[in-house]
gemmi code that builds the backbone of each chain (N, CA, C; Angstrom):
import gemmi

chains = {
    "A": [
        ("UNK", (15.675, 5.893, 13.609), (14.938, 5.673, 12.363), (13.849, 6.728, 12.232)),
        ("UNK", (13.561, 7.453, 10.931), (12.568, 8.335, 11.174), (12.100, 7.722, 9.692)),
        ("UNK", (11.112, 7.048, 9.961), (10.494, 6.322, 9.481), (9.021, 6.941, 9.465)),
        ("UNK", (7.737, 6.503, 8.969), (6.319, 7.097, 8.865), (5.721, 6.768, 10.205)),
        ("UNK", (5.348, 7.670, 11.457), (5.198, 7.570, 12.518), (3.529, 7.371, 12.537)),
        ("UNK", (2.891, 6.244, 13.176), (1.173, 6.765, 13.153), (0.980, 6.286, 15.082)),
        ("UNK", (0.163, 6.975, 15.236), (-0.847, 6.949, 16.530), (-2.010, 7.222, 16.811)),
        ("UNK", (-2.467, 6.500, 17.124), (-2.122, 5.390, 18.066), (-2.028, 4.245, 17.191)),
        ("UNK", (-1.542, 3.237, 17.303), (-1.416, 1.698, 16.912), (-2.889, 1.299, 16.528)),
        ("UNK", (-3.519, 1.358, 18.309), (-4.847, 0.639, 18.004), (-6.271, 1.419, 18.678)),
        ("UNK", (-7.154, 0.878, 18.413), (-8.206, 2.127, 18.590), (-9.570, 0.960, 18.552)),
        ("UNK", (-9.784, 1.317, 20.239), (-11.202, 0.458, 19.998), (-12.562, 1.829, 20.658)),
        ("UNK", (-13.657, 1.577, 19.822), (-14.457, 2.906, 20.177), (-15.804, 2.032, 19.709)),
        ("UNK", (-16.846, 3.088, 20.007), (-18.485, 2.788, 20.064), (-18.649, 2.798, 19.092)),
        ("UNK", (-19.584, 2.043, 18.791), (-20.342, 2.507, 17.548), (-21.058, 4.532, 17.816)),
        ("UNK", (-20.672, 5.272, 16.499), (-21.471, 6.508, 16.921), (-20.588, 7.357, 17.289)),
        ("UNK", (-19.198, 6.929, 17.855), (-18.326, 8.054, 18.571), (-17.521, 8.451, 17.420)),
        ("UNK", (-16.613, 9.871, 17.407), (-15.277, 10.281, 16.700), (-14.041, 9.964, 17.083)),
        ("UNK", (-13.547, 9.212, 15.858), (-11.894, 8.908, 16.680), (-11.431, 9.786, 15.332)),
        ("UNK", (-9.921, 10.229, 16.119), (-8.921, 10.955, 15.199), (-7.454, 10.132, 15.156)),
        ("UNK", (-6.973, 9.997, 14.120), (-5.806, 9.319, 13.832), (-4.593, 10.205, 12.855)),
        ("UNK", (-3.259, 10.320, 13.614), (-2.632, 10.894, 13.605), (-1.494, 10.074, 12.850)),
        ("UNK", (-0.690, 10.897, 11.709), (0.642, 10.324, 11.143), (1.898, 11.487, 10.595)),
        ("UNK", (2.701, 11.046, 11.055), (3.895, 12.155, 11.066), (4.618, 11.387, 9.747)),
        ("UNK", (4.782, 11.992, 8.732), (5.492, 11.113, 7.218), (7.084, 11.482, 7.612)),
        ("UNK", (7.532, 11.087, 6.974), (9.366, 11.164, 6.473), (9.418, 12.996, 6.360)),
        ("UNK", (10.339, 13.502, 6.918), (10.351, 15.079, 7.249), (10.543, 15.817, 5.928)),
        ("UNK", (11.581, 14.877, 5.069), (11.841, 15.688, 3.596), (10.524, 15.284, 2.813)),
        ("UNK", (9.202, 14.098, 2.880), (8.652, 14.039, 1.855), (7.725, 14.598, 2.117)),
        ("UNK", (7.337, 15.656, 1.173), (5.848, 16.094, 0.983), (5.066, 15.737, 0.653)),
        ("UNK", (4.650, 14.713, 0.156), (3.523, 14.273, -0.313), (2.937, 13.249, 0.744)),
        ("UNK", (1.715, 13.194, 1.152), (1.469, 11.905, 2.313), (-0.280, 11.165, 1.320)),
        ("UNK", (-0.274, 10.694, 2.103), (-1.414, 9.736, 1.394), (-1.844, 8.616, 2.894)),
        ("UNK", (-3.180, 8.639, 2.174), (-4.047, 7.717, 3.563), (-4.408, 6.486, 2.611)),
        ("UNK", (-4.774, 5.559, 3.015), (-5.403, 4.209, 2.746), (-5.941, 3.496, 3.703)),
        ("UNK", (-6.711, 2.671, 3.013), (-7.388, 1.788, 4.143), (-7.249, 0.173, 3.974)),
        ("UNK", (-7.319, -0.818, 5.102), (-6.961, -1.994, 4.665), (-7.855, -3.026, 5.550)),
        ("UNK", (-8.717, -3.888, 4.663), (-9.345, -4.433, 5.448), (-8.759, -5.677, 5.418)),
        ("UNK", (-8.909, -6.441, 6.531), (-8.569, -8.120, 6.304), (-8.713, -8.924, 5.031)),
        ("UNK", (-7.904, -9.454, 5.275), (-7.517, -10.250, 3.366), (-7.372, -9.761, 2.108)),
        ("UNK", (-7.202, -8.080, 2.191), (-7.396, -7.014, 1.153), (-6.021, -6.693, 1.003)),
        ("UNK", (-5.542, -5.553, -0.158), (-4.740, -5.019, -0.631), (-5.622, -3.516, -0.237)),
        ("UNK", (-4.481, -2.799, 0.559), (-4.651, -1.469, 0.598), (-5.663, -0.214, -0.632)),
        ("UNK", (-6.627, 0.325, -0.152), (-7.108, 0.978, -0.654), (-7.003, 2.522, -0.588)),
        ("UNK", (-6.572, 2.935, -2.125), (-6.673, 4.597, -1.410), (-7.660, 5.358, -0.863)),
        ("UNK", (-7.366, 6.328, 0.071), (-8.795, 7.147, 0.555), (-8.111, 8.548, 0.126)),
        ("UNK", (-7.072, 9.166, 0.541), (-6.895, 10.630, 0.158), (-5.268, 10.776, 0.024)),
        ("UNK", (-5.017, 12.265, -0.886), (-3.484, 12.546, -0.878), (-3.493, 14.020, -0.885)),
        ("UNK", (-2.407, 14.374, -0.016), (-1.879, 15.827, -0.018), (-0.713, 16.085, -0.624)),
        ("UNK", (-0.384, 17.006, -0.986), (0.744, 17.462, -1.423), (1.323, 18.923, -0.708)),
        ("UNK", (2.110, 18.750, -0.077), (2.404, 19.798, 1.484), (1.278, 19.931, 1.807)),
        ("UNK", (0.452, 21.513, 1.906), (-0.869, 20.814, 2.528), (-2.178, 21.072, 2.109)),
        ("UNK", (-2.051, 21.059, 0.753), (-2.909, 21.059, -0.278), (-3.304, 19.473, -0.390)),
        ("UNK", (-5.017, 19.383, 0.009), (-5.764, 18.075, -0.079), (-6.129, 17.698, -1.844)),
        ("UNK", (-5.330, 16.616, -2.752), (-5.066, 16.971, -4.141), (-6.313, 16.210, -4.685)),
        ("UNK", (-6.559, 15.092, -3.926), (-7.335, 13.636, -4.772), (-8.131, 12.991, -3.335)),
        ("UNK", (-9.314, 13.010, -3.843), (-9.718, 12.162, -2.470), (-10.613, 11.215, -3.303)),
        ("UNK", (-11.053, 10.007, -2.445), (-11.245, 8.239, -3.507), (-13.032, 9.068, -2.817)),
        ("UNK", (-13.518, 7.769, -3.860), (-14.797, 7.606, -3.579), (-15.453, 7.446, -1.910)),
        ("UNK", (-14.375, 6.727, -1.681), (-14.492, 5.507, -0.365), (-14.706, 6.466, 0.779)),
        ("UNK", (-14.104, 8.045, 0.831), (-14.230, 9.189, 1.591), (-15.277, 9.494, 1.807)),
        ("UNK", (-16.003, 8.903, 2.554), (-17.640, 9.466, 2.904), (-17.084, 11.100, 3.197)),
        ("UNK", (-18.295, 11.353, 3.500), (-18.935, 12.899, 4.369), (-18.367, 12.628, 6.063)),
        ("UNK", (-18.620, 11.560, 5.989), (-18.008, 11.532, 7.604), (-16.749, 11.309, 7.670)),
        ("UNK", (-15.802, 11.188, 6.993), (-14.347, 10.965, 6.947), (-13.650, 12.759, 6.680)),
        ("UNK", (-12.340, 12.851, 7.280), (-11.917, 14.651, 6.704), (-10.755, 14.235, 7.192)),
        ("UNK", (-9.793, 14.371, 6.286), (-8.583, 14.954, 6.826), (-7.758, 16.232, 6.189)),
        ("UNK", (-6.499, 16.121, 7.389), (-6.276, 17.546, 7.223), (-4.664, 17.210, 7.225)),
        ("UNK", (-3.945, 18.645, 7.079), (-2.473, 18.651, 6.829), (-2.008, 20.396, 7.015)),
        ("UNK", (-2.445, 20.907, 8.146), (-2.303, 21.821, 8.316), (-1.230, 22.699, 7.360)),
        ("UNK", (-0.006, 22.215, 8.354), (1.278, 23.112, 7.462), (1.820, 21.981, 7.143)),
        ("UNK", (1.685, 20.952, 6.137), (2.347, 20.607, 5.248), (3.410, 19.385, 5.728)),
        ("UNK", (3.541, 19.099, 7.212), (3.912, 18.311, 8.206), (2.955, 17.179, 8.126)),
        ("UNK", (2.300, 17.100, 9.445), (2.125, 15.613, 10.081), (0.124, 16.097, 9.714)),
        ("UNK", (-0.095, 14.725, 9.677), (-1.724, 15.115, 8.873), (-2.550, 14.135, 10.007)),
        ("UNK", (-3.718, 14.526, 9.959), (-5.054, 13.768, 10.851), (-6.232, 13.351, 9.814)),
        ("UNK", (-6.412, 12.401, 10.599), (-7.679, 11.570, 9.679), (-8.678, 11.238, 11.086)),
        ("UNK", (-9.636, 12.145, 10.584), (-10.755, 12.082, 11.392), (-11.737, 10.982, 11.057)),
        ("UNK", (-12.358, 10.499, 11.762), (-14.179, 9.716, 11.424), (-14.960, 10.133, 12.655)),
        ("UNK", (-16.064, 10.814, 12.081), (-17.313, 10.806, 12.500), (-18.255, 9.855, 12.228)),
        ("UNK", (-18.888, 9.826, 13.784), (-20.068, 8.782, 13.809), (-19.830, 7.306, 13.183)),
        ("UNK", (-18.580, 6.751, 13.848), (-18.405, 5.427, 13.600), (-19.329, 4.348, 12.838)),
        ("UNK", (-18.771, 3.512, 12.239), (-20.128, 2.698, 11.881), (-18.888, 1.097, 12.339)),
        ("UNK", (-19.785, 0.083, 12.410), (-19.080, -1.261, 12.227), (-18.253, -1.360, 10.970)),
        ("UNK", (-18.620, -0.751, 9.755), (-18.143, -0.959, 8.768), (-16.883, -0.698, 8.724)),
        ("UNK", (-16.766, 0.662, 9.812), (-15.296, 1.557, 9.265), (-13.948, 0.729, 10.036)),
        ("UNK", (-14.391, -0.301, 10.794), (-13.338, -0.947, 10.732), (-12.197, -1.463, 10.313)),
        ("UNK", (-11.123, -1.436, 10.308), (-10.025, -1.566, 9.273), (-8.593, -1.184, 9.605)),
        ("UNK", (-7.415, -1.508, 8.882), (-6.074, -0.917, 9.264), (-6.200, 0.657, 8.268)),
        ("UNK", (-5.705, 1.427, 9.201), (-6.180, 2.926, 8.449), (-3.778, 3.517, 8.333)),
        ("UNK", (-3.508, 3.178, 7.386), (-2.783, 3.602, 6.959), (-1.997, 4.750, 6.415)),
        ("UNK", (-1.086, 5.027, 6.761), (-0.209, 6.356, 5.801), (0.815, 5.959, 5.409)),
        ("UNK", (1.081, 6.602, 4.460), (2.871, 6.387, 3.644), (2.981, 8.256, 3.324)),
        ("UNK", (4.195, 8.033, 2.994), (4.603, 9.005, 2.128), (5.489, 9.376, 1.230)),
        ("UNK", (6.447, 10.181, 0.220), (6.986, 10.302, -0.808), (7.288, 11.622, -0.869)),
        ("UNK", (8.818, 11.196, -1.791), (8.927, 12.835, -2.419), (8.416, 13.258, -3.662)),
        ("UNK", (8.318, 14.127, -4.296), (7.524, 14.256, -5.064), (9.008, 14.632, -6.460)),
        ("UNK", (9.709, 14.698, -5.736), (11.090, 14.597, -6.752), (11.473, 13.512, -7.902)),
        ("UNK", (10.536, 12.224, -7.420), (10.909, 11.323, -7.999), (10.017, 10.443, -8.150)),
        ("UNK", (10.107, 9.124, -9.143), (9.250, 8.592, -9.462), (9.550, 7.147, -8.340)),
        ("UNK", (8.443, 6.819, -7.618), (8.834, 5.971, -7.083), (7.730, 5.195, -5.590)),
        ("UNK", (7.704, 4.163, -4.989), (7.105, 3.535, -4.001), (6.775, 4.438, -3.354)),
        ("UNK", (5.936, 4.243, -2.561), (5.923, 5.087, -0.649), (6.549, 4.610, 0.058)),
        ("UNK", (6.907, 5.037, 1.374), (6.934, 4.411, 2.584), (5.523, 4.545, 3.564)),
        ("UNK", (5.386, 3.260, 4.020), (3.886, 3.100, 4.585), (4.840, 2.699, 6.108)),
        ("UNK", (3.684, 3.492, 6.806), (3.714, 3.479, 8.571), (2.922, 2.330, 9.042)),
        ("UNK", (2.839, 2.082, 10.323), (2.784, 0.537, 10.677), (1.280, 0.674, 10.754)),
        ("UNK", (0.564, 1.555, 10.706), (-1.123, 1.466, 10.538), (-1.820, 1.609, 12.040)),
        ("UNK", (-2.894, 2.176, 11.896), (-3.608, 2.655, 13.324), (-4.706, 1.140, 12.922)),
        ("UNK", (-5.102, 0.192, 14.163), (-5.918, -0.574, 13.684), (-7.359, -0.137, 14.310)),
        ("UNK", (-8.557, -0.308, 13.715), (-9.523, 0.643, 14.131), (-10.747, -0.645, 14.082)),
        ("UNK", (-11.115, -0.977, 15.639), (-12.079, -1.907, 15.863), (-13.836, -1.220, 16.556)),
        ("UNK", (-14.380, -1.113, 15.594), (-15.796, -0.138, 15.929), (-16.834, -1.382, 16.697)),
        ("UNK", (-17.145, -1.290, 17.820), (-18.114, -1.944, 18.758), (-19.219, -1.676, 18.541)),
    ],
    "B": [
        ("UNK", (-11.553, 2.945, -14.449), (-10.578, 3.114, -13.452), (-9.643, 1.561, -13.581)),
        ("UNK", (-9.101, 1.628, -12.924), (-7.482, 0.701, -13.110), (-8.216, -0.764, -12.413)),
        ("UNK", (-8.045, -2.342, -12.313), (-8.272, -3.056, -11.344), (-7.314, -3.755, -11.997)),
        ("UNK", (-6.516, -4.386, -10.257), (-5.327, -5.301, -10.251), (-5.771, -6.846, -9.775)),
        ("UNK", (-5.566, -7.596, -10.712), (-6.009, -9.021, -10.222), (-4.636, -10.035, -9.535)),
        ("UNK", (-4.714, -10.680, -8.885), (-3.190, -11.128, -8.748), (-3.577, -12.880, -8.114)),
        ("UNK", (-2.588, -13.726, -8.540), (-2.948, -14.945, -8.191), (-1.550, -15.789, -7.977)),
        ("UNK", (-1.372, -16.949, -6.676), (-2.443, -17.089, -6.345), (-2.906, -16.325, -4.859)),
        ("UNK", (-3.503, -17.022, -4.426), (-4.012, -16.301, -3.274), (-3.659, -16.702, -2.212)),
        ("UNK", (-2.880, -17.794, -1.810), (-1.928, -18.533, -1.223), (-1.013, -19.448, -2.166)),
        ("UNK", (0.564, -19.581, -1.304), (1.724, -20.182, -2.005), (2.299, -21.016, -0.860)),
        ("UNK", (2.539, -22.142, -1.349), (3.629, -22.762, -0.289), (4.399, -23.234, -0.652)),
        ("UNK", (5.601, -22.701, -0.669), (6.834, -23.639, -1.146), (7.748, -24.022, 0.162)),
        ("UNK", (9.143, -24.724, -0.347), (9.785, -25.583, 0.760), (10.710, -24.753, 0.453)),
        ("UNK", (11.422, -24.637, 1.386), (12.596, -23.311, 1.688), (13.760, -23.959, 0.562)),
        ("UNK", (14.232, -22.794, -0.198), (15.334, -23.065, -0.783), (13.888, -23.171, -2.942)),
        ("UNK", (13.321, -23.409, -2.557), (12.674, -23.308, -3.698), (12.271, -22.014, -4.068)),
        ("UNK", (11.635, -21.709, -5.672), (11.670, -20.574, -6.283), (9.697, -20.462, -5.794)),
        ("UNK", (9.472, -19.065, -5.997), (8.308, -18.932, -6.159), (7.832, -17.343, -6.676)),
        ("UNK", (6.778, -17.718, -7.307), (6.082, -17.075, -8.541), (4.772, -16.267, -8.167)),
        ("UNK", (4.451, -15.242, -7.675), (3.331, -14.872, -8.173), (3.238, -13.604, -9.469)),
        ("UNK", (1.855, -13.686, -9.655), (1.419, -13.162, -10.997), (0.122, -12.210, -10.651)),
        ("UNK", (0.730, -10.844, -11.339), (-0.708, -9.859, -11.669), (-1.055, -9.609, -12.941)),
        ("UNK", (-2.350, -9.142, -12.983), (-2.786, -8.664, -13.986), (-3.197, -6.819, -13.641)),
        ("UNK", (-3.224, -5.933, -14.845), (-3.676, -5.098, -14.377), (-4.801, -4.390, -15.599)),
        ("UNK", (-5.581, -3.552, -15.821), (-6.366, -3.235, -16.958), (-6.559, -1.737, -17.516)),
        ("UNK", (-5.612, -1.177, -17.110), (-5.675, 0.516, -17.468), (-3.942, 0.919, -18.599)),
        ("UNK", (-3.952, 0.831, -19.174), (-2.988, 0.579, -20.321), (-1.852, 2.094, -19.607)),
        ("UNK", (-2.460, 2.453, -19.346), (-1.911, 4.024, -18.886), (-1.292, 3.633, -17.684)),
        ("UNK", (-1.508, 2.757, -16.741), (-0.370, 2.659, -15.773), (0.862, 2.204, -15.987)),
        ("UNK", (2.105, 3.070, -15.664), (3.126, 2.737, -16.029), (4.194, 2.974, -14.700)),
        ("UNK", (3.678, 2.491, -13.845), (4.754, 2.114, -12.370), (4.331, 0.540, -11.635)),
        ("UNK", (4.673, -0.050, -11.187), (4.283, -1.288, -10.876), (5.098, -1.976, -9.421)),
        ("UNK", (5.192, -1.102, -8.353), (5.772, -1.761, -7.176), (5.100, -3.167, -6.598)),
        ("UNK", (5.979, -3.993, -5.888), (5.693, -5.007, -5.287), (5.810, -4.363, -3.868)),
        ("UNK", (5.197, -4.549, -2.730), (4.857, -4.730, -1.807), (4.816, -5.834, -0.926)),
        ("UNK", (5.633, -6.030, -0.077), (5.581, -7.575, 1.081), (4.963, -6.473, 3.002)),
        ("UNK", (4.270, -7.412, 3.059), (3.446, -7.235, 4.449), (3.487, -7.879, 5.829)),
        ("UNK", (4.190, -7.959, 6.517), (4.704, -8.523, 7.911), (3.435, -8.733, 8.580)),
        ("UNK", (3.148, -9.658, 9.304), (1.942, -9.416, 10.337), (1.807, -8.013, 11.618)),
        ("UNK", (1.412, -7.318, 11.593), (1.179, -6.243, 12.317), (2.025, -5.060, 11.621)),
        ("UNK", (2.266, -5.305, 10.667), (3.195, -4.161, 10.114), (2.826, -3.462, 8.920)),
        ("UNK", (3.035, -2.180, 8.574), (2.911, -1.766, 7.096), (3.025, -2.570, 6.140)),
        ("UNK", (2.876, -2.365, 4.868), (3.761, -3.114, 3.064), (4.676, -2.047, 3.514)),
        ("UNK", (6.000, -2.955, 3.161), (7.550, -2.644, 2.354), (7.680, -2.850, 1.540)),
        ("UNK", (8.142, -2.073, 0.670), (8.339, -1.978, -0.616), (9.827, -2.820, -1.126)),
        ("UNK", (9.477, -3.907, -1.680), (10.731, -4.614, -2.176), (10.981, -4.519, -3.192)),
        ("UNK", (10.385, -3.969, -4.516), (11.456, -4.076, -5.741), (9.970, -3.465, -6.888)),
        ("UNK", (10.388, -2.859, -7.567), (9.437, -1.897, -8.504), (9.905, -2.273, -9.720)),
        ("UNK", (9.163, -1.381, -11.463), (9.212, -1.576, -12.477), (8.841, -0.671, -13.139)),
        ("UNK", (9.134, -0.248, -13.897), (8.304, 1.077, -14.595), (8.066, 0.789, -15.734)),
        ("UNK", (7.476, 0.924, -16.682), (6.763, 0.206, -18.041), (7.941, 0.405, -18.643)),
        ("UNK", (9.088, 1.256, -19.129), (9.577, 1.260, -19.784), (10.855, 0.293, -20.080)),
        ("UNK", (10.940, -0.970, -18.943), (11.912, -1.846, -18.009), (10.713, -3.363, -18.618)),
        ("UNK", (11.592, -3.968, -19.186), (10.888, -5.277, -19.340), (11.316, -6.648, -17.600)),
        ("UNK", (12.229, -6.245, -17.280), (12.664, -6.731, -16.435), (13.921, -6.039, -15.016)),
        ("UNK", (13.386, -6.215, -13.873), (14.853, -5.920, -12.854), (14.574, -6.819, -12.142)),
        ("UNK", (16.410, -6.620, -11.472), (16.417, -7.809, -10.544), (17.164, -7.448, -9.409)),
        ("UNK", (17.119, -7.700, -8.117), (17.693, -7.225, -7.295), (17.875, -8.616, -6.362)),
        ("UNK", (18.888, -9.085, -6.033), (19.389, -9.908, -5.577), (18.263, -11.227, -5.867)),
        ("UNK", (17.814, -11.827, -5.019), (16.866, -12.711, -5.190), (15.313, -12.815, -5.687)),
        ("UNK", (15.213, -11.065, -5.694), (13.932, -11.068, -5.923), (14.251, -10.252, -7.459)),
        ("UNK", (13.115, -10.970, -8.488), (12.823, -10.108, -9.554), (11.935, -10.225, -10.103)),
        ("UNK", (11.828, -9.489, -11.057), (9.982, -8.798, -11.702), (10.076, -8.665, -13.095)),
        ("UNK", (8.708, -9.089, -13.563), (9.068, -9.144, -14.796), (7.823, -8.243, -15.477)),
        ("UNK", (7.850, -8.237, -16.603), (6.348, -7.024, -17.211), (5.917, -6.978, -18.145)),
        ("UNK", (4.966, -7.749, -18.970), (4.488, -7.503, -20.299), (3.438, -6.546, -20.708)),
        ("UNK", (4.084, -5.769, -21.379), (3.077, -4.468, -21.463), (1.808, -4.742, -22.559)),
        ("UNK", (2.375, -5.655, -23.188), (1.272, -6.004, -24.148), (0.078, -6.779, -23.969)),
        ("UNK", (0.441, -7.781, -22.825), (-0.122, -8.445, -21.819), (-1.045, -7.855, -20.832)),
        ("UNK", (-0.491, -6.781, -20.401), (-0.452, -5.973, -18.988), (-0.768, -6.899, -17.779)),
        ("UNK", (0.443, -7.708, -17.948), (0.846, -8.635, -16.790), (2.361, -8.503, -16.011)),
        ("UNK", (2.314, -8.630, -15.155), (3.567, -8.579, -14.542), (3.799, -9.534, -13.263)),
        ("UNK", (5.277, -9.927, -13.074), (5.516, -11.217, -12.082), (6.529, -10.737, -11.108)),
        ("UNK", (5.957, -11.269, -9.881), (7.296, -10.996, -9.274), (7.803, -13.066, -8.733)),
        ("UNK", (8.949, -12.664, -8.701), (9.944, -13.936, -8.892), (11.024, -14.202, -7.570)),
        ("UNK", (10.515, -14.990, -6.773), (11.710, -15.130, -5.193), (12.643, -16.593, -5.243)),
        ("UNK", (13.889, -16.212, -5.691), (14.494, -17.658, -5.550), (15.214, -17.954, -4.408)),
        ("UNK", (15.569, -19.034, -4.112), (16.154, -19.420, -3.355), (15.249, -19.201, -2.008)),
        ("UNK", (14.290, -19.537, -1.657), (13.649, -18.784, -0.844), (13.740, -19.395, 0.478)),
        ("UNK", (13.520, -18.393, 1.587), (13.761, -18.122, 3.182), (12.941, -18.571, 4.142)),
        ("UNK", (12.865, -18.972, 4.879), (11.651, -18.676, 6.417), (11.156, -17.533, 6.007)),
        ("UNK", (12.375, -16.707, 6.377), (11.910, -15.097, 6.690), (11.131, -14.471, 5.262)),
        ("UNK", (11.440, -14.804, 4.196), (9.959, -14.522, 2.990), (9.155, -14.753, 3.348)),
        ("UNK", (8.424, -15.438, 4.542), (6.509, -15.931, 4.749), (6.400, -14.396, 4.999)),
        ("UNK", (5.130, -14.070, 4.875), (4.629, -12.760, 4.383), (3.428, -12.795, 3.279)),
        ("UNK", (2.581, -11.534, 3.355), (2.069, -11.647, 2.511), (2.196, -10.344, 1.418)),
        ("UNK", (2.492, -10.624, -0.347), (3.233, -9.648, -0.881), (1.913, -9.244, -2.191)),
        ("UNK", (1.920, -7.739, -2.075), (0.778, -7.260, -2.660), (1.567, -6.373, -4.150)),
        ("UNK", (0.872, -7.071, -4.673), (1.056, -5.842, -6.394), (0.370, -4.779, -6.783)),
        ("UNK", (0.942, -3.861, -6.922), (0.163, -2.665, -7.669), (0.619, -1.810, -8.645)),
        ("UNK", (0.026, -1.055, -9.176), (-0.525, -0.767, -10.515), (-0.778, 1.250, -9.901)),
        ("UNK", (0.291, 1.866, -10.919), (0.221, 3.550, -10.648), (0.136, 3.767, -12.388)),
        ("UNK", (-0.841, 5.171, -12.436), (-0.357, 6.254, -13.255), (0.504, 6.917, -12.786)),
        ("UNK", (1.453, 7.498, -13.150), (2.117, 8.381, -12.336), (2.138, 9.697, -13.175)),
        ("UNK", (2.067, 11.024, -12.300), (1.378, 11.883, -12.969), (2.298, 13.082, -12.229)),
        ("UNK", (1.653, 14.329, -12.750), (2.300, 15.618, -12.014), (1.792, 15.758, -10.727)),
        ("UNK", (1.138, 15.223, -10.320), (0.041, 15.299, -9.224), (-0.265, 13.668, -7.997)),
        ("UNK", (1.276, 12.798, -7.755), (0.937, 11.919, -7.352), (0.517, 10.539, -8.049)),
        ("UNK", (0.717, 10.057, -7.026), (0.815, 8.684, -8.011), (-0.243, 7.871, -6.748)),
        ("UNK", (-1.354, 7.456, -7.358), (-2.414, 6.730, -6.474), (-2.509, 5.017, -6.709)),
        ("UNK", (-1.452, 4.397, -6.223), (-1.699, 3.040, -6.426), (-3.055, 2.392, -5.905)),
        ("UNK", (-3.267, 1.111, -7.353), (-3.894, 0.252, -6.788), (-3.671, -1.440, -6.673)),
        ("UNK", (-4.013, -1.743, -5.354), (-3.103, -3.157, -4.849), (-4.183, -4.314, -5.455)),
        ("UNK", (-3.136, -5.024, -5.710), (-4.023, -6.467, -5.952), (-4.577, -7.301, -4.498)),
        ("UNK", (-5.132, -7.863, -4.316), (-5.671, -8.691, -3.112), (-4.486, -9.105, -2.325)),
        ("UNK", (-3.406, -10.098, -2.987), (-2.988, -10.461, -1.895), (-2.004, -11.180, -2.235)),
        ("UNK", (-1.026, -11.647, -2.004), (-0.918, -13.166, -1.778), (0.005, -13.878, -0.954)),
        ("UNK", (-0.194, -14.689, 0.064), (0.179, -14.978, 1.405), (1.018, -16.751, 0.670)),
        ("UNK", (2.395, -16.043, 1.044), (3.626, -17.185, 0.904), (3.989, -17.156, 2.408)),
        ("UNK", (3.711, -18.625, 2.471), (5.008, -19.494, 3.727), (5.738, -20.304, 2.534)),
        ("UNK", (7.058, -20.088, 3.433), (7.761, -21.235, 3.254), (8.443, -22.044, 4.344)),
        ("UNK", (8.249, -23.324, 3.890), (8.407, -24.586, 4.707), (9.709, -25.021, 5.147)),
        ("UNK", (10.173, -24.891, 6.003), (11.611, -25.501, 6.265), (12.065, -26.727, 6.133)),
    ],
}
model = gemmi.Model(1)
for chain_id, residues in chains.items():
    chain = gemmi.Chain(chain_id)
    for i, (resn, *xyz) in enumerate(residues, 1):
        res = gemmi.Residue()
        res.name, res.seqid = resn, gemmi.SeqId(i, " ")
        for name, pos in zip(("N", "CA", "C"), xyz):
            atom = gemmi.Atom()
            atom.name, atom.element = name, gemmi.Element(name[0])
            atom.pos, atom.b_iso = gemmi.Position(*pos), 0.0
            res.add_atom(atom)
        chain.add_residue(res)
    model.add_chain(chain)
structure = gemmi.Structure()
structure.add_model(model)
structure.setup_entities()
C-alpha cells in the first residue's frame, strides 16, 4: 500500500523544545497539505504546497511553525519552542492536482507537549 | 471566510437502522463538499463527495444530499453496521486553480448498537 506515510506516530517533548514531523504523500500527487486536529474537532488547515512551492498558509501558522517541501516529494513540519497549546494530531493528506476531488490523509503524528 | 456547522454531535442508532447527519455551510462560493469518516487512531477517509453542481449521489449505502439554496447538505447511512461506529466529519471547499483548502465541521460520533 503506498498510502500517505507520517513519522513518527507519536511525539512526547518539553515544553520549549523543537520537534520535526515528517510525511511522505502518494508519489504521483503533488499537492500535500498539513492540518491540525485537536480532540473533539474537525481538522484544521495550517499549510499547502504544490510540488514545492509553499501556496497558502492559515492564520493558525504562527512564526514558530515552518514547513518545507524541498523537491516536491516528502515535506517537514517543524515547531519551535513548544507550547502546551501546540498539542494536537498534526496531519497530512495529499492530491493530484489533475482533478477535482478529496485528499488522502495519513494516520497523523500525535503531538503531546509536557 | 467559509464556517461548517454540522449536527448532531453524537448519533446512536441500532444496527440495521438508517442514520442522518446534517451540515450547514456559509460561503455560497464553495462548491465541493466531501464526507469524511474517522477510525480511532487513524486519519479521515474519505467516503463519498458532492460537487454543487450534483443535487444528489449515492454509492451503495451511503448517500448525500445538497441544497444549494439552503447551503445545506446530508449525508445518509442505511442499513447500518457495527463497523460504521466512527466519527464522520463534513466539509466545505472552494476549489480553485490553486488547491482546494477544506473546512471540516466539528464532528459527529455514530455508534451503532447491535
Amino acid at each position: 500500500d503506498t498510502g500517505v506515510s507520517q513519522d513518527p506516530r507519536h511525539k512526547i517533548t518539553k515544553r520549549g523544545q523543537n520537534v520535526t514531523f515528517r510525511c511522505d504523500p502518494i508519489s504521483e500527487h503533488n499537492r500535500l497539505y498539513w492540518y491540525r486536529q485537536t480532540l473533539g474537532q474537525g481538522p484544521e488547515f495550517l499549510t499547502y504546497f504544490q510540488n514545492e512551492a509553499q501556496l497558502e498558509k492559515s492564520r493558525l501558522l504562527s512564526d514558530r511553525f515552518s514547513a518545507e517541501r524541498p523537491k516536491g516529494s516528502f515535506s517537514t513540519l517543524e515547531i519551535q519552542r513548544t507550547e502546551q497549546g501546540d498539542s494536537a494530531m498534526y496531519l497530512c493528506a495529499s492530491s493530484f492536482s489533475g482533478g477535482i476531488g478529496g485528499y488522502t490523509f495519513g494516520s497523523g503524528t500525535r503531538l503531546t507537549v509536557v | 471566510g467559509e464556517n461548517v456547522e454540522q449536527h448532531p454531535s453524537t448519533l446512536s442508532v441500532q444496527e440495521g437502522d438508517s442514520a442522518v447527519i446534517k451540515c450547514t455551510y456559509s460561503d455560497s462560493a464553495s462548491n465541493y463538499f466531501p464526507w469524511y469518516k474517522q477510525e480511532l487512531g487513524k486519519g479521515p477517509q474519505l467516503i463519498i463527495d458532492i460537487r454543487s453542481n450534483v443535487g444528489e449521489k449515492k454509492d451503495q449505502r451511503i448517500a448525500v444530499t445538497l441544497n444549494k439554496t439552503a447551503k445545506h447538505f446530508s449525508l445518509h447511512i442505511t442499513e447500518t453496521q457495527p463497523e460504521d461506529s466512527a466519527v464522520y466529519f463534513c466539509a466545505a471547499s472552494r476549489v480553485g486553480n490553486y488547491g482546494q483548502n477544506f473546512v471540516f465541521g466539528p464532528g459527529t460520533r455514530l455508534s451503532v448498537l447491535p
